[in-house]
Wavefront OBJ file of the C-alpha trace (Angstrom):
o trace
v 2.292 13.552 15.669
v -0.387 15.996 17.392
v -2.964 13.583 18.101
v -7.112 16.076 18.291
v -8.726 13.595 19.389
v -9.502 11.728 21.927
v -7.475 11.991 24.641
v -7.731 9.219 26.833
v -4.238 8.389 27.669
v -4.241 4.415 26.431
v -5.693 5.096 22.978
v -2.901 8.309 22.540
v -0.672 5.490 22.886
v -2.425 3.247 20.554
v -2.807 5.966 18.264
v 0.730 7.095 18.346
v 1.869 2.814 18.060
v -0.039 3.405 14.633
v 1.584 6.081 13.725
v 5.127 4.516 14.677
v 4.212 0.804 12.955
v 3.241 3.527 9.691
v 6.545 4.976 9.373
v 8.522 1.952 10.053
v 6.559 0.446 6.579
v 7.197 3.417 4.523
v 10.898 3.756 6.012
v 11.714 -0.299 5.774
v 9.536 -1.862 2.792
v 12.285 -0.133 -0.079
v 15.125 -2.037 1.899
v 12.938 -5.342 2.744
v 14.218 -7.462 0.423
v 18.027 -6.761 0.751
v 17.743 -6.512 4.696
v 15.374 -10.038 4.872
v 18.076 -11.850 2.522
v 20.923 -10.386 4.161
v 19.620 -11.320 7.603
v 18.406 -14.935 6.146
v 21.852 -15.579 5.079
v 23.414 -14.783 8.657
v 20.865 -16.569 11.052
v 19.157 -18.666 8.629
v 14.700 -19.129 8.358
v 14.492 -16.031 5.727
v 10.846 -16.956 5.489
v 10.627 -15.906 9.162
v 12.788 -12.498 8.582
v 10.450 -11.844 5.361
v 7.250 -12.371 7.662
v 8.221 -9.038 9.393
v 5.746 -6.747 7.403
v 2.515 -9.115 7.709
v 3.567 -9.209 11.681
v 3.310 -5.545 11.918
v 0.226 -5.182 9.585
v -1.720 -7.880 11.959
v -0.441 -5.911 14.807
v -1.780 -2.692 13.407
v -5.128 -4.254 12.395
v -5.601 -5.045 15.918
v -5.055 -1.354 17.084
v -7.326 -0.508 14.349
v -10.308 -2.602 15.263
v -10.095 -1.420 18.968
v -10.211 2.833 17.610
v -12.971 1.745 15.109
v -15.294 -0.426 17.660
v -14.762 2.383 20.716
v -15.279 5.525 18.214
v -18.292 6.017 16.178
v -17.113 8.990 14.432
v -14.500 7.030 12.799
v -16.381 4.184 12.482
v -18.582 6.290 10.118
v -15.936 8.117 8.579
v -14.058 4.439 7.432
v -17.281 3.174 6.456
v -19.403 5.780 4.676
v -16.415 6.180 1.526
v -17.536 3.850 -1.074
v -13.965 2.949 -1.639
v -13.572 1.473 1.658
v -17.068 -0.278 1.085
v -15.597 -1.637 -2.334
v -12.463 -2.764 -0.406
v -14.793 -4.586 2.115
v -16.336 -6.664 -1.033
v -13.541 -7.619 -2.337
v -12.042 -8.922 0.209
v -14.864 -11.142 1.376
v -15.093 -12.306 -2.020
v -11.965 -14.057 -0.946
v -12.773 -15.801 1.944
v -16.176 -16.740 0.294
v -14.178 -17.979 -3.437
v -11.963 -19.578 -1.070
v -14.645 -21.272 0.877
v -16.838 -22.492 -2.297
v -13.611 -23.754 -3.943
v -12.475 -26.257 -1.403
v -9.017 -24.628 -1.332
v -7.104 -25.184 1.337
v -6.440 -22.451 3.755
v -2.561 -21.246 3.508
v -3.230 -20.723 -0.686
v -6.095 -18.525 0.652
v -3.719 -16.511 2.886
v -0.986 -16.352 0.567
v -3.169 -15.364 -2.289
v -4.806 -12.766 0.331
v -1.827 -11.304 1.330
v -0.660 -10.643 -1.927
v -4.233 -9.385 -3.107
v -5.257 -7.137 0.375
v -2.247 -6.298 2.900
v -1.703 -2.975 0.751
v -5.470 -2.020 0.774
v -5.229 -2.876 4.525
v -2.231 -0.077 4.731
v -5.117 1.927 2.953
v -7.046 1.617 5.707
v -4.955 2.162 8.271
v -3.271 5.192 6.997
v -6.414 6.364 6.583
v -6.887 6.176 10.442
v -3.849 7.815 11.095
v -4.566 11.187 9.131
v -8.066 11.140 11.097
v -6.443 11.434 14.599
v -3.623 13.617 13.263
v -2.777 17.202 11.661
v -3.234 15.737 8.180
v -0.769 17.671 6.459
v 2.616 17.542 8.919
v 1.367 13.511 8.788
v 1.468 13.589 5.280
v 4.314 15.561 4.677
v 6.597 13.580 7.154
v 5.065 10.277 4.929
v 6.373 11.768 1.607
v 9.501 12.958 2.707
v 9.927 9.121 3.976
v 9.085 7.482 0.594
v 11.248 10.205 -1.549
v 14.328 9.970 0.793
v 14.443 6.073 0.884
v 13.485 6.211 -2.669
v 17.045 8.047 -2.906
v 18.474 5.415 -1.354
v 17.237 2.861 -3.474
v 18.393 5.061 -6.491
v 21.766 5.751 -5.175
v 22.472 2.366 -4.132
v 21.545 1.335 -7.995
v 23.366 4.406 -9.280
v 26.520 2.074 -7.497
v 25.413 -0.910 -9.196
v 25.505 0.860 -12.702
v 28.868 2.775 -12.371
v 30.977 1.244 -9.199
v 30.146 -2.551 -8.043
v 30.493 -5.917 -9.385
v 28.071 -7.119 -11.196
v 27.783 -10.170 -8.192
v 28.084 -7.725 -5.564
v 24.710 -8.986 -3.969
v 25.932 -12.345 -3.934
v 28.220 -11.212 -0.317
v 24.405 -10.300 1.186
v 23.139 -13.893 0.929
v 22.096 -13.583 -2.643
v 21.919 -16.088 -5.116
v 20.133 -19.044 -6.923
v 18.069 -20.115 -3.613
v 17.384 -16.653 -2.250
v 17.392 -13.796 -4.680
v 19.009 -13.312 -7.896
v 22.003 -10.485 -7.473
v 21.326 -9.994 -10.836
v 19.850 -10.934 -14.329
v 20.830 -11.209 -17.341
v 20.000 -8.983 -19.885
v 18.564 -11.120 -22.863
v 16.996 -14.162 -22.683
v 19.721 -15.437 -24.227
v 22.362 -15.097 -20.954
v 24.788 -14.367 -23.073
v 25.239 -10.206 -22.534
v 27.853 -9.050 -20.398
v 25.189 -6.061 -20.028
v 22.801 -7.098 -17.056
v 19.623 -5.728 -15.089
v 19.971 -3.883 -12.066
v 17.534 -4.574 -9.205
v 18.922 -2.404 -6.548
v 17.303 -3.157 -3.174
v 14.284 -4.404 -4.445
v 13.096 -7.620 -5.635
v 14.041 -7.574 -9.084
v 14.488 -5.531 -12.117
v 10.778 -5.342 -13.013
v 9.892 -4.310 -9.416
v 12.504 -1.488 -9.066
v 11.294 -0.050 -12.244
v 7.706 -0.075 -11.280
v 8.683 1.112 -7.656
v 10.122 4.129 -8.781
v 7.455 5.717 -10.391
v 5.777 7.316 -7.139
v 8.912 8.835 -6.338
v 10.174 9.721 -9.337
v 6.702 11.975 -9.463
v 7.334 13.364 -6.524
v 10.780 14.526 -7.572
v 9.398 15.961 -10.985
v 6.852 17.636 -9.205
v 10.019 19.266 -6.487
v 11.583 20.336 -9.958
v 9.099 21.818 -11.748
v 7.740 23.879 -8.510
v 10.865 24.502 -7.015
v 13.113 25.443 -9.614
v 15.834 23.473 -7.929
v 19.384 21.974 -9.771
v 19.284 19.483 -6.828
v 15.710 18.292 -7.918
v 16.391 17.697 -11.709
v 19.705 16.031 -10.683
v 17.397 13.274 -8.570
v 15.198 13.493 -12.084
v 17.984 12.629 -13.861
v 19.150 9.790 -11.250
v 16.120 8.006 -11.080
v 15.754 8.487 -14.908
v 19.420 7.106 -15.339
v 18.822 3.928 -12.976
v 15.117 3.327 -14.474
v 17.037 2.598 -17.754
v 19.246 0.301 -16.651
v 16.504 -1.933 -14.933
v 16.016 -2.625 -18.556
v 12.432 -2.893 -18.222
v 10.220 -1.684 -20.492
v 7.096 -1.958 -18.979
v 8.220 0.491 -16.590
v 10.141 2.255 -19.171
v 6.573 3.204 -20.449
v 5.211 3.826 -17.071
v 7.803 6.803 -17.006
v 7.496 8.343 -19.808
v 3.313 8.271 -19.250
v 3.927 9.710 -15.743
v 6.337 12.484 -17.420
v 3.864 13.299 -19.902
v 0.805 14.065 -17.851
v 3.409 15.874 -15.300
v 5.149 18.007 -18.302
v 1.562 18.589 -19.572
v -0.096 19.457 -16.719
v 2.335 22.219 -16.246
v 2.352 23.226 -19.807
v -1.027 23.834 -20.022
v -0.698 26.593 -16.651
v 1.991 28.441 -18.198
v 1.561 28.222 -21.667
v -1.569 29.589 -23.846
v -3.092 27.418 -25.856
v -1.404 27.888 -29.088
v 1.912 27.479 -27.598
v 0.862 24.477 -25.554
v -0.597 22.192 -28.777
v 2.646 23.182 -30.248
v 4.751 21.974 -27.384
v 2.622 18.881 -27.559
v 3.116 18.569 -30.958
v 6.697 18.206 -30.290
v 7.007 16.211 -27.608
v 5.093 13.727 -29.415
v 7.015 14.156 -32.587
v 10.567 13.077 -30.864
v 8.421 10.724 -29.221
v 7.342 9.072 -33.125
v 10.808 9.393 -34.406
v 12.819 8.153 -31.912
v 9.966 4.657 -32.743
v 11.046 5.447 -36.297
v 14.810 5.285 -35.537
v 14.553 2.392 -33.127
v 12.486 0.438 -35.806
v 14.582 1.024 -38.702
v 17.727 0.204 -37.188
v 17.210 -2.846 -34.436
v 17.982 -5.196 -37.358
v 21.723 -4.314 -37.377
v 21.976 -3.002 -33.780
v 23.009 -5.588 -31.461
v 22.516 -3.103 -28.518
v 18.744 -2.158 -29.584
v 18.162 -5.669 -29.881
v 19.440 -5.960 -26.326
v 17.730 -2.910 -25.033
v 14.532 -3.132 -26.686
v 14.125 -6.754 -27.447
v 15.935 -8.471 -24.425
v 17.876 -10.647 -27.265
v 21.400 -10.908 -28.722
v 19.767 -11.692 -32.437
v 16.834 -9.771 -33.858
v 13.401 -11.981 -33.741
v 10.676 -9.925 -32.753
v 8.077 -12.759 -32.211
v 9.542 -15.819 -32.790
v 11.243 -17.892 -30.108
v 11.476 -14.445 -28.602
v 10.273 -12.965 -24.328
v 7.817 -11.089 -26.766
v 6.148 -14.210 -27.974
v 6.190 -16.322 -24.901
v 4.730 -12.717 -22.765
v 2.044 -12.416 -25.491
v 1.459 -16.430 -25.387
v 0.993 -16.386 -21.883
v -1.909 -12.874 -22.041
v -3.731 -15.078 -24.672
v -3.908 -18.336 -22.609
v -4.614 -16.141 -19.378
v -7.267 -14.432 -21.367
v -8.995 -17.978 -22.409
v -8.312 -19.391 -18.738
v -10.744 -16.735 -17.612
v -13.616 -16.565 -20.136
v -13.236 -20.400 -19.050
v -13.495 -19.718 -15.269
v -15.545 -16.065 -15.438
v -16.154 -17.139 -11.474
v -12.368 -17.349 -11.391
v -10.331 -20.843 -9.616
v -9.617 -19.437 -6.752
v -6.908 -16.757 -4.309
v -3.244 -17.915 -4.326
v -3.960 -20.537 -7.167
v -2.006 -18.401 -9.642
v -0.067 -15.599 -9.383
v 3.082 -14.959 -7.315
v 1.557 -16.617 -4.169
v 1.248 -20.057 -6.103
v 5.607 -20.317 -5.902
v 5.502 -20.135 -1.937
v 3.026 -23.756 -1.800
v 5.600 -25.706 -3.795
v 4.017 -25.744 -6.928
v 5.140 -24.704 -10.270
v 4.275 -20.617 -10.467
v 1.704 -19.508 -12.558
v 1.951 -16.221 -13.642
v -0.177 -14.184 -16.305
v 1.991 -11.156 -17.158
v -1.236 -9.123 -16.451
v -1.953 -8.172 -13.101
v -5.743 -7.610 -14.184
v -5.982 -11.452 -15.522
v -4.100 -12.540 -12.550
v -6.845 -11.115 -10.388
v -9.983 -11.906 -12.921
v -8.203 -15.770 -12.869
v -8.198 -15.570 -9.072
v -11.199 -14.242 -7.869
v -13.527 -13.608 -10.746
v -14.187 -11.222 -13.459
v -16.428 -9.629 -11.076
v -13.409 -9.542 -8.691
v -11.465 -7.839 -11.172
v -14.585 -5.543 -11.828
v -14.313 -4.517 -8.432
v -10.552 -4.099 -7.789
v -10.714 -2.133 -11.168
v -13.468 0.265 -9.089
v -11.636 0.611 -6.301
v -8.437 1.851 -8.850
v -11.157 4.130 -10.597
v -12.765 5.720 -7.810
v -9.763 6.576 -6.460
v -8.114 7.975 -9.669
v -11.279 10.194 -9.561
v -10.744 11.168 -6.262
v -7.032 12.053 -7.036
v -7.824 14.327 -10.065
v -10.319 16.162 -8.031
v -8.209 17.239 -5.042
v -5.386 17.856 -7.382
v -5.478 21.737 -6.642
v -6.777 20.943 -2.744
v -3.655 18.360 -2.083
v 0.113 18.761 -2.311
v 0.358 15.078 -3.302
v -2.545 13.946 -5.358
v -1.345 14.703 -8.579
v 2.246 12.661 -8.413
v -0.444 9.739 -7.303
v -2.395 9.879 -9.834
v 0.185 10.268 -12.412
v 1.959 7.459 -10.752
v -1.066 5.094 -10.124
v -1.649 5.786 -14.239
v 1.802 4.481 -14.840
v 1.479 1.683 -13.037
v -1.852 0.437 -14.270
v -0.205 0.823 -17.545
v 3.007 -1.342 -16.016
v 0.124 -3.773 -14.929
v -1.259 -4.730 -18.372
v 2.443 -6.294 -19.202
v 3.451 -7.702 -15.685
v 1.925 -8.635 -12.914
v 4.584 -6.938 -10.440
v 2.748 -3.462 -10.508
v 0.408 -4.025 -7.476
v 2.058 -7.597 -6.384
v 5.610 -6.431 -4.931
v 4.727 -4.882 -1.268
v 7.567 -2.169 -1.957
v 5.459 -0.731 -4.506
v 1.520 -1.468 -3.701
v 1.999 -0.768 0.614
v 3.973 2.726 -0.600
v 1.982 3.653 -3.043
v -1.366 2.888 -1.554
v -0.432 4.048 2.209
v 0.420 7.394 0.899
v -2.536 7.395 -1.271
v -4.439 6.517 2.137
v -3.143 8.857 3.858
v -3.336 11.893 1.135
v -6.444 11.342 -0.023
v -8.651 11.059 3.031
v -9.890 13.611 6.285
l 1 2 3 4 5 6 7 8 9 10 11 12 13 14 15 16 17 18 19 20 21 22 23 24 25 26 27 28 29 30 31 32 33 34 35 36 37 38 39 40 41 42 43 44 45 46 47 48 49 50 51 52 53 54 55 56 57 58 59 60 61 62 63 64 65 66 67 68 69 70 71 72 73 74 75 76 77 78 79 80 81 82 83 84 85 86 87 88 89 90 91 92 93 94 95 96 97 98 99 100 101 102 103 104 105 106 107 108 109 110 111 112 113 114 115 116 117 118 119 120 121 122 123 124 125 126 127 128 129 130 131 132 133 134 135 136 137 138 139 140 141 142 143 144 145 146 147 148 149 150 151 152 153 154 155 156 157 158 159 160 161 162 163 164 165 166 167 168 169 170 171 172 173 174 175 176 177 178 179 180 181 182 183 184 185 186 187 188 189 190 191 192 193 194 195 196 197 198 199 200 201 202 203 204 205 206 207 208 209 210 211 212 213 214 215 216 217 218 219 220 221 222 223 224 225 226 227 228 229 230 231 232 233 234 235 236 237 238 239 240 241 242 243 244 245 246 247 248 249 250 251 252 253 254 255 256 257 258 259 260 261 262 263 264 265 266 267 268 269 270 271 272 273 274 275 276 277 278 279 280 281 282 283 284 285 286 287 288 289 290 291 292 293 294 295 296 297 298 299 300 301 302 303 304 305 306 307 308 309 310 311 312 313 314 315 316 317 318 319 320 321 322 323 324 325 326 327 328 329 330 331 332 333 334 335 336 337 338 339 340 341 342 343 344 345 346 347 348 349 350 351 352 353 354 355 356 357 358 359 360 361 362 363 364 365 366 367 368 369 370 371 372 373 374 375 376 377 378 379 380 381 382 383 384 385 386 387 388 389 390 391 392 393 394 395 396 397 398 399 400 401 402 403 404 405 406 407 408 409 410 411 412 413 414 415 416 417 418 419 420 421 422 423 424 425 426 427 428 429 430 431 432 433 434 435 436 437 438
């Protein structure tokens, strides 16, 4: 990295340690959950081996403060962006929630970690860029997150074709760790299953692969490359057999506003509303098809409905996800101040209690910290979005971002895993950081 300023030789170092601690996130955080369990399984205290990323974040925020406390100009430059100002809010709304509720202080941290380490990242990419030539910064950061991204695909691509189905379990995998594997109805009773690759779990490699698979669209569409629309088709193939259909919709809304973004530059404006047309037509019959004939198709009923019989609603992962969004939704007109970080949410399964989850990231956060709290993490997403569409001309990688952040807030209103699993949210928003921001 060609650091322009300053030059005193201790903060190059710093500066460069930043830099370093950056690339070791982006390069590591697709592999932290197979590496953590693999090593937890050899040498035991996994908890310890999972702690790796929160190490080097604390690490990093200490470089931080020291460049932002002896540097005005990037004192000014971090602070003046309303974003960052949001992002200060929020996160003493925390401490303060935390505070007022009496709540002790490790479901605090753990709800804090999960809520702010990847607007942290933000932050500190963010810092990076400033010191740096933005774009060979940049560039090196997205060529990190598509070529681990391969990884991740080709490793899944194994999975799907090639390995055991309890392949994982030889890596420390398993009922105390992580599952190798689930089934793929509710019903346990498929000898299909879901796929999780090297990430957490089936819902969090589908939602993890929506950056990259934007980036990769984008590579085909510009480039004009077989290799590119062979990745396209990989992390297409792989998506599928995550069996998740939150992502599943995620994808297809990031392929849309890709496919018509491009459209519309190419295409006049007759031939683009009939292109449209089209899409959307195979889009409505392929519902048509799937609706008509899920009563007699065991594999629809599989695919679509995670079941082996065909009960939309009743007794069904439909019902019980919908049941839980209604409940969540009267849990927070009950609490509008919210109950509290960590209380609910993926952090309250690490404190020994029973975990709560809402199957709405949104609700998660409004049960947390607040409809206002939501309010403002929903500003934060906004502003940013707006930021993203305006420098889509002016930056190589704002446009796969946006499309990608889009996807995923549409992931969030059926899971909470869009913005909760760190292999998606410190990706995602580090290279947002990082892109966005000069």
């Amino acid at each position: 990295m060609k650091i322009i300023a300053p030059q005193k030789n201790n903060t190059s170092k710093l500066l460069h340690s930043l830099y370093t601690a950056s690339i070791a996130l982006f390069f590591f955080i697709p592999f932290h959950t197979f590496l953590t369990t693999w090593a937890g399984s050899l040498f035991g205290y996994r908890p310890v081996w999972q702690a790796w990323k929160e190490v080097l974040l604390l690490c990093m925020c200490a470089v931080a403060v020291f460049l932002v406390y002896n540097d005005g100009s990037l004192r000014k430059h971090i602070i003046k962006w309303r974003v960052n100002q949001l992002i200060a809010v929020y996160a003493f709304l925390h401490v303060v929630l935390g505070f007022l509720f009496h709540i002790n202080i490790a479901t605090v941290i753990f709800g804090m970690k999960y809520n702010l380490e990847f607007l942290i990242f933000f932050v500190l990419t963010q810092i990076v860029v400033y010191y740096s030539k933005e774009k060979d910064v940049v560039e090196k950061f997205s060529k990190i997150v598509l070529t681990t991204a391969m990884g991740v695909v080709a490793f899944g691509l194994l999975q799907v074709f090639v390995l055991p189905k309890d392949f994982l379990v030889f890596f420390g995998y398993g009922d105390h760790s992580v599952i190798p594997y689930m089934p793929l109805n509710i019903d346990e009773n498929s000898e299909r299953v879901r796929i999780l690759s090297t990430i957490g779990g089936p819902i969090q490699l589908g939602v993890f692969l929506l950056l990259p698979y934007a980036l990769a669209l984008m590579k085909a569409l510009k480039e004009k490359n077989f290799f590119w629309w062979f990745v396209v088709l990989a992390f297409i193939v792989v998506e599928f057999f995550s069996y998740s259909r939150g992502p599943w919709g995620g994808m297809l809304l990031v392929t849309m506003i890709i496919f018509v973004s491009k459209m519309k530059k190419v295409l006049n404006r007759k031939k683009f509303f009939w292109t449209l047309f089209f899409f959307f037509a195979i889009v409505v019959f392929a519902g048509i098809f799937v609706v008509k004939n899920i009563e007699s198709s065991k594999f629809l009923q599989e695919t679509v409905l995670h079941s082996s019989t065909y009960r939309l609603w009743s007794d069904s992962s439909n019902s019980i996800r919908l049941g839980i969004i209604k409940d969540s939704i009267r849990s927070v007109l009950q609490n509008p101040f919210g109950i509290g970080p960590g209380t609910v949410g993926p952090a309250s399964h690490f404190l020994g209690a029973t975990k709560v989850l809402q199957e709405n990231y949104y609700l998660q956060i409004a049960l947390e910290v607040g409809i206002f709290g939501m309010l403002l993490f929903l500003g934060i997403s906004f502003l940013i979005l707006k930021d993203l569409w305006h420098k889509r001309y002016e930056l190589p990688h704002a446009f796969p971002l946006f499309a990608s952040m889009l996807g995923i807030m549409l992931v969030n209103m059926v899971t909470h895993w869009g913005w909760a699993d760190s292999s998606t949210a410190l990706v995602w928003w580090g290279l947002a950081g990082s892109s966005i921001r000069k």
